[in-house]
Structures are given as C-alpha cells and as structure tokens.
C-alpha positions in Angstrom: -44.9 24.3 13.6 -41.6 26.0 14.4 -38.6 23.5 13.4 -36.1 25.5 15.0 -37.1 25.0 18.5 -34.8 22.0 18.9 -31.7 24.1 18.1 -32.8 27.1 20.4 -33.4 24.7 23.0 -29.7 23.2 22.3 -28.6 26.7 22.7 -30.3 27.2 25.9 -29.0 24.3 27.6 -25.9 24.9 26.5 -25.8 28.7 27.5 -27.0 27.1 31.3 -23.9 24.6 31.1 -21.5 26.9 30.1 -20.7 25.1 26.8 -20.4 27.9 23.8 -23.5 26.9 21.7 -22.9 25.5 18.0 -25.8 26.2 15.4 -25.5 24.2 11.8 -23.8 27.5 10.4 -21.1 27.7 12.8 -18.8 25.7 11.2 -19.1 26.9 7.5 -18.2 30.4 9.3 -14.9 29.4 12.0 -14.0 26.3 9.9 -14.0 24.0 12.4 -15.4 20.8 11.1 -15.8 17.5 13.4 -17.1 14.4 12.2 -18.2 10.6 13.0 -17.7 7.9 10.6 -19.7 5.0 9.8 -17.5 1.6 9.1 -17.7 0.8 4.9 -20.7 0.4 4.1 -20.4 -0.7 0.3 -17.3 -3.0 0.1 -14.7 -3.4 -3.4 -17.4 -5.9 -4.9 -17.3 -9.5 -6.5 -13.9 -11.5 -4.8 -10.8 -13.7 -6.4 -13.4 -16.0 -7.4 -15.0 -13.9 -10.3 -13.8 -13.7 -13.5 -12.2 -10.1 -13.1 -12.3 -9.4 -9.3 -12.6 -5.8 -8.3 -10.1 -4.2 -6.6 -11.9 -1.1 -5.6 -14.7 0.9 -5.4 -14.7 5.1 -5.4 -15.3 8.3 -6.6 -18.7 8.5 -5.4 -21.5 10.1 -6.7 -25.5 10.0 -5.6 -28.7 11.9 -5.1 -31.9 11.1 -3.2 -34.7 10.2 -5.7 -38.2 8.4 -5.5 -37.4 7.6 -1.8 -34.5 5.8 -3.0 -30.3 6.6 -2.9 -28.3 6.4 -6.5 -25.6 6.0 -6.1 -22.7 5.9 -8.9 -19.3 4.7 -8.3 -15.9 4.1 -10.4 -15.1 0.4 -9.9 -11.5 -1.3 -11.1 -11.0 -4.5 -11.5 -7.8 -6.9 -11.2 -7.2 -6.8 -15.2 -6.9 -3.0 -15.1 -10.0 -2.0 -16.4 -12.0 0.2 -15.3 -15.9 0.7 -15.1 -19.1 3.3 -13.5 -21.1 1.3 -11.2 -24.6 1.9 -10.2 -26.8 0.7 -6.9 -29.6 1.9 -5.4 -31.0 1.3 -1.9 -33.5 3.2 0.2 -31.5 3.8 3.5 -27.4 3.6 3.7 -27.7 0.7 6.0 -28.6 -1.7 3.3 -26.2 -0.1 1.1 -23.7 -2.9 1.2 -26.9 -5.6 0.1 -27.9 -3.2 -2.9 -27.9 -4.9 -6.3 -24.8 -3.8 -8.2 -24.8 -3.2 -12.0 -21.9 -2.0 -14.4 -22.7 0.3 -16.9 -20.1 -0.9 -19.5 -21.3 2.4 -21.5 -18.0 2.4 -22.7 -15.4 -0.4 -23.3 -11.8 1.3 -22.4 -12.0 3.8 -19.4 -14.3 6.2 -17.8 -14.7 6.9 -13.8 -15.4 9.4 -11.7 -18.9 10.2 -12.8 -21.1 13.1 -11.1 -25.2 12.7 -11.3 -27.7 15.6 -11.3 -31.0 16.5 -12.6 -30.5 19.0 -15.6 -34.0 21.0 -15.5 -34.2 22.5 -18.5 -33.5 19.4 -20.1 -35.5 17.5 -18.0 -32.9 14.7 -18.0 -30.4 13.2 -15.9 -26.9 13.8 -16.5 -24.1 11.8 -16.3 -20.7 13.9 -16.3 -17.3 11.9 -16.0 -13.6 11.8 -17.5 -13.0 9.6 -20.5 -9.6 8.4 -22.7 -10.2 6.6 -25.8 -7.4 7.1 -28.4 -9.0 7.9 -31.4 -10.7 11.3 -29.4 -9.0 14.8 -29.5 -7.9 15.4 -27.0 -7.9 11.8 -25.9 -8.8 11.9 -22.3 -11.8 14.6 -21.2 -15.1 14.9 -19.6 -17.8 13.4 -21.4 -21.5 13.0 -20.8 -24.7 10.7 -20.8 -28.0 11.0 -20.2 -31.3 9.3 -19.6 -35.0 10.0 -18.3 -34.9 6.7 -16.2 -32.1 7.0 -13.8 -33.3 3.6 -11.8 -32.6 2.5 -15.2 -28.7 1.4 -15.8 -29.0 0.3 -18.9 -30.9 3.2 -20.5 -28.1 6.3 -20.3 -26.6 7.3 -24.0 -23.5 6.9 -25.7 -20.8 8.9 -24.5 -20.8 12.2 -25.8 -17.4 14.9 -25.6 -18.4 18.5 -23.5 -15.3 20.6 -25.3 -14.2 21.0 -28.3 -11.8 23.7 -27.7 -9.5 22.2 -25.5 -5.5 21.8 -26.1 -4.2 18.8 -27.8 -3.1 18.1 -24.3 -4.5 19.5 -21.6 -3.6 18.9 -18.0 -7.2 18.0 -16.4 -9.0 15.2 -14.3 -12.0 15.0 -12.2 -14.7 17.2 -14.1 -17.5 18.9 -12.0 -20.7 21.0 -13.6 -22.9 23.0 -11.4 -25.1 25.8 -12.5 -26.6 29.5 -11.3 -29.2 31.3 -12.4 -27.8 32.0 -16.0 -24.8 29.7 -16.7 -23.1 26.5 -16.0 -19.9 26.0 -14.8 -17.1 23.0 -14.7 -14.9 22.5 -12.9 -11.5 20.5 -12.6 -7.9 19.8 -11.4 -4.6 19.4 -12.6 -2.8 17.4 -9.9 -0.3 20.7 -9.6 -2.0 23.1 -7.3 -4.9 24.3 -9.4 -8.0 23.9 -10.0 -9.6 25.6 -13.4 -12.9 26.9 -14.1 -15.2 26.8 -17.6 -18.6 28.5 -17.9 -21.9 28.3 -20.5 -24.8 29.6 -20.9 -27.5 27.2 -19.5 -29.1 27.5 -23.1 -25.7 26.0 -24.2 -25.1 23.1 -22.1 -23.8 20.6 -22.1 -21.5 22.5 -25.1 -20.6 26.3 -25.6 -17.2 26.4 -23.0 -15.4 28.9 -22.6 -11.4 29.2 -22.5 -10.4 27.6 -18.9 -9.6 30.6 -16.1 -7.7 30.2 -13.0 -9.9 29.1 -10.4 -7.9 28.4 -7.6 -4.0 28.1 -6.6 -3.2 26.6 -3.1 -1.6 22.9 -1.6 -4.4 21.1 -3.6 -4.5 17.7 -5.4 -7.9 16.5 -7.2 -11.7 15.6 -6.8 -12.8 19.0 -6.2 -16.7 19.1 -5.6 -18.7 22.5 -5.5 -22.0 23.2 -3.8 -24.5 25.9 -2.9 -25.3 26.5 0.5 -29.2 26.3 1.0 -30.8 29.5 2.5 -27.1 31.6 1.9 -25.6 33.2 -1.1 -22.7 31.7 -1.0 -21.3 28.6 -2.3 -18.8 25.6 -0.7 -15.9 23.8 -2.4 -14.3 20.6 -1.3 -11.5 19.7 -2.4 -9.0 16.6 -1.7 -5.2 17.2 -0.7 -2.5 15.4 0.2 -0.5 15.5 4.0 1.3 13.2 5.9 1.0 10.3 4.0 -2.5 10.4 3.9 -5.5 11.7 1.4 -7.5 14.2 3.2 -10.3 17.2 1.9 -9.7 21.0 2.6 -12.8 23.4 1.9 -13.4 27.2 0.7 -15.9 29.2 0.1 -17.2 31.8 -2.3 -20.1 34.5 -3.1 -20.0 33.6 -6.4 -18.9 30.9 -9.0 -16.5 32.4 -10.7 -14.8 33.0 -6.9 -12.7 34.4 -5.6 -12.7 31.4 -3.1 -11.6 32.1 0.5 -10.2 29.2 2.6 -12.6 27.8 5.0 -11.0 25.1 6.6 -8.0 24.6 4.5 -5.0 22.9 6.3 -4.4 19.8 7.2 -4.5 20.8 11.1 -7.7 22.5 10.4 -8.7 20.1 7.5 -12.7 20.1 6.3 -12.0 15.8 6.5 -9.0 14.4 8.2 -8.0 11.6 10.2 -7.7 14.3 13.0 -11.2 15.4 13.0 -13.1 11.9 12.4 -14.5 9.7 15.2 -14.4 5.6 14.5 -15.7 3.4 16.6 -13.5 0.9 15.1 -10.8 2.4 12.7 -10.7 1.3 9.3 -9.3 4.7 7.6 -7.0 6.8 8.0 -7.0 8.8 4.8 -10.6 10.6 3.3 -10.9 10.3 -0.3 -12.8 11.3 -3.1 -16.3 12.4 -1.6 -19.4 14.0 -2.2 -22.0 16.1 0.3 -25.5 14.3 0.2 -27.4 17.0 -1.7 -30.7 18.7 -0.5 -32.0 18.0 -4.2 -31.2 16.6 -7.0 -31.0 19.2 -9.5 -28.4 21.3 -11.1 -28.2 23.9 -8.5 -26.6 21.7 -6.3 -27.3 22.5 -2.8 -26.6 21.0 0.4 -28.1 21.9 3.7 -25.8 23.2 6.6 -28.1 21.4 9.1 -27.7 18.3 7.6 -23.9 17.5 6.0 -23.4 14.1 5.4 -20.6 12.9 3.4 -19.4 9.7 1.2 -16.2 9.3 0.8 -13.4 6.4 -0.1 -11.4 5.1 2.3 -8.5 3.0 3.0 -6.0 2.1 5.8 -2.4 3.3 6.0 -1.4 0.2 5.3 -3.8 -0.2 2.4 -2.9 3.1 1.2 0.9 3.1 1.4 1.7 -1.1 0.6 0.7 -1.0 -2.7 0.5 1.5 -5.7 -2.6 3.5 -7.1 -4.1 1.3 -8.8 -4.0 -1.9 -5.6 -6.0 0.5 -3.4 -8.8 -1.4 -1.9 -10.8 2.0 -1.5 -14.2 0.9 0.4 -17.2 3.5 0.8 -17.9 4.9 4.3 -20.1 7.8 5.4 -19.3 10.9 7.5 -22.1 12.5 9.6 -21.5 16.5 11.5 -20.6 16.0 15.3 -22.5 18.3 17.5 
C-alpha cells in the first residue's frame, strides 16, 4: 500500500484551491512552525493537603514502549525539594489519571532527567543534573540505569558522567544523543551558549572530551537534539527567553558536532511561542522545557517530520511573572503540527 497518497491528495486539493501545498518537510526547511495545544494534561500533583504538596511538575522526558508512554518528569514540592517522577499511561488522554511514583533515587536534588534506550548496553538510561556537596564538581549530570523501565523502583544509584570537569563549571540541563560512532552531550550555560562533549559509543556513559563551543546566539537552557527520520540532518530545540515569556527557538545541522544553522530562531518566527500556538481555552502563555515524542526509543534519537508532537511545561503570565522560580505551577500540555 502506498502511505503517501493522503498527502498527494492534500496537495492536489490544495493546488485546485489555490492554497500553496504544505508537506511534513516544509516547515523544517522555511521555519515556519504552527501549532495547537491541548489544555494540561498531567497537573502539579498531590494538593495542600499532603504532607509536602507539589508545586510543579516539568522538564519532561518520555518514550513509547510496550504500547505504553513513560513518561519522566522533575517534580518540586512546597519544602523545596526536589524529585524525578515517573507515570505511565497508554494514550495522553489518561495521562492526568496515570499512577504517579517518585523515584527518591537520590535524597538532595536531581531533575531534569532524559530517557533512552542505550543498545549496546541493552539498558535504559537515565541522564539528569545532580548537586550533592561532597561530589567534585558538586552539581553535574549523572546517570542510572535499569532493564525494567515500567519498573521505578529498579534504576541504580546515581552514578557521575565526567570526571574532567572544572571545579566549577557553568552547566545545566544535560542531553546525550549518539551517531554511528560516538555519543555526544549536550548542555547550557544560562549565558548564550550551549556546549558540546563527545565519546566513543564503546566509552559511554564515561571517556568525555574537553567541552567545545556548540552554539552562541539569544539562548537560555533545556536544549533537546534529534535526528530527523529519513534525512541526514539533525534538529535542536532550544528554550529562550522574550517578552516576558519562556518560548523554544530551533536549528538545524548536518552533523553533531554542527555547525548549527537557525531554523526558526526568533521570537517572531519562534519554533514554540505564544504567537504560533492555537488554544481553545488559553491556559499558557509561555512554552517551557519540552521534548519531541520520539519515533523510537533508542539512542539515535529520531523524530518523524510527519508526525511532531511535543510536551512541554506551561504556565500563565500571571503564573509565570507573580511569583519567583521556584512558585511556578508549571503543568504538562501537549503541542500537535497545524496543517
């Protein structure tokens, strides 16, 4: 059976309407991103009446596995601490009525994980940021793994990725994708930049090199890196900062190691913004800390032009701007392509 009849017939109809046809490539090439949201669909968590009510929930990460979404999440709480959730559901609808478990795999502070499947290791990695004062350097990316990822209770003991880093390095928001031959992470500095490290696969999760310059532009944190299915190129997302608000900018490259060329970089031609996001009834206005629903699960990373979905924290202006950081109620919504 051919499966690209529907979008030849799209671009048929379109042609005989005089409306320029749009193919699921179009907008990684001109940039021009539109989207429609869903309302939250996984709310902050247990209320005032627990004994340490959450606050938020964010910084999601999740693959498609057994017929089932994993989905991994930083959660704080009113006392300040702050935890990796994990829920799983089979379609995003019952997302919110998913059983939720802490990991508590560590008892100070770790967040923003990122899930995968690492092949040769046949395991499931956990990669996130972690500060506990008796580590040099005290805050970095760390790991866990497991072979039973509907499993919260079974990942390891934190483990340190670098041992060559700076007594203090500027870094947050660690992200490991592989090619063929090596892995890479990357990560931010809340200045402009976002920094690049590579391994050989045969060396991971250790073996970094010294961090290079990845990329200098109007850039703030939770940059996310893909490969785009059936091209040889690969996407970056990366959150920003404009008008008040929290919204994600997008390049793209031939290779890891860059050099990465703006795809839809400004705010008034953002890859997520308030400007380019549909809501039947408006509960955000800024786009937070996302990730692109992958095509599989493995350490490739790819994501499928024809079907772009992404999670993302979200929060009114009023939410956003009426308290500090750490008050945020960020909720978890989901962003599907406009045609």
């Amino acid at each position: 059976m051919n499966h690209s009849w529907p979008l030849v017939l799209a671009a048929v109809l379109a042609a005989a309407a005089g409306v320029p046809a749009q193919t699921p490539w179009q907008a990684f090439e001109d940039g021009r991103f539109s989207w429609k949201a869903t309302g939250p669909l996984i709310d902050v968590g247990p209320g005032k009446d627990a004994a340490d009510p959450h606050v938020s929930i964010k910084d999601p990460t999740v693959v498609f596995h057994d017929g089932r979404w994993h989905l991994f999440a930083t959660v704080r709480m009113k006392s300040g601490k702050v935890d990796i959730e994990y829920l799983n559901f089979s379609d995003w609808s019952k997302a919110g009525a998913a059983p939720r478990q802490v990991l508590a795999i560590h008892d100070q502070y770790y967040c923003a994980p990122q899930v995968f499947f690492f092949t040769p290791h046949q395991k499931w990695y956990l990669v996130y940021q972690l500060a506990e004062k008796t580590r040099t350097p005290p805050f970095g990316p760390c790991f866990s793994t497991t072979t039973d990822l509907a499993n919260p209770a079974s990942w390891t003991r934190p483990q340190p990725m670098i041992t060559n880093a700076p007594a203090k390095p500027k870094w947050l928001d660690f992200w490991v994708i592989c090619d063929r031959d090596k892995a890479h992470l990357f990560y931010t500095s809340l200045d402009g930049n976002m920094w690049r490290r590579e391994t050989r696969k045969s060396d991971f999760p250790f073996g970094w090199s010294d961090q290079q310059l990845a990329l200098r532009a109007d850039l703030f944190e939770a940059s996310h890196t893909y490969k785009l299915k059936g091209r040889s190129q690969y996407l970056t997302v990366i959150e920003a900062q404009g008008g008040g608000r929290r919204y994600y900018k997008a390049y793209v490259a031939d290779r890891l190691k860059g050099p990465w060329k703006g795809l839809a970089d400004t705010l008034a031609k953002p890859f997520a913004a308030h400007a380019n996001v549909q809501q039947d009834l408006e509960w955000t206005t800024s786009f937070s800390h996302g990730e692109i629903l992958r095509a599989g699960v493995d350490e490739l990373l790819e994501v499928d032009p024809a079907d772009v979905r992404f999670v993302f924290q979200g929060a009114s202006d009023k939410e956003y701007r009426g308290t500090g950081y750490g008050g945020i109620p960020w909720r978890l919504g989901l962003l599907e392509r406009k045609r």
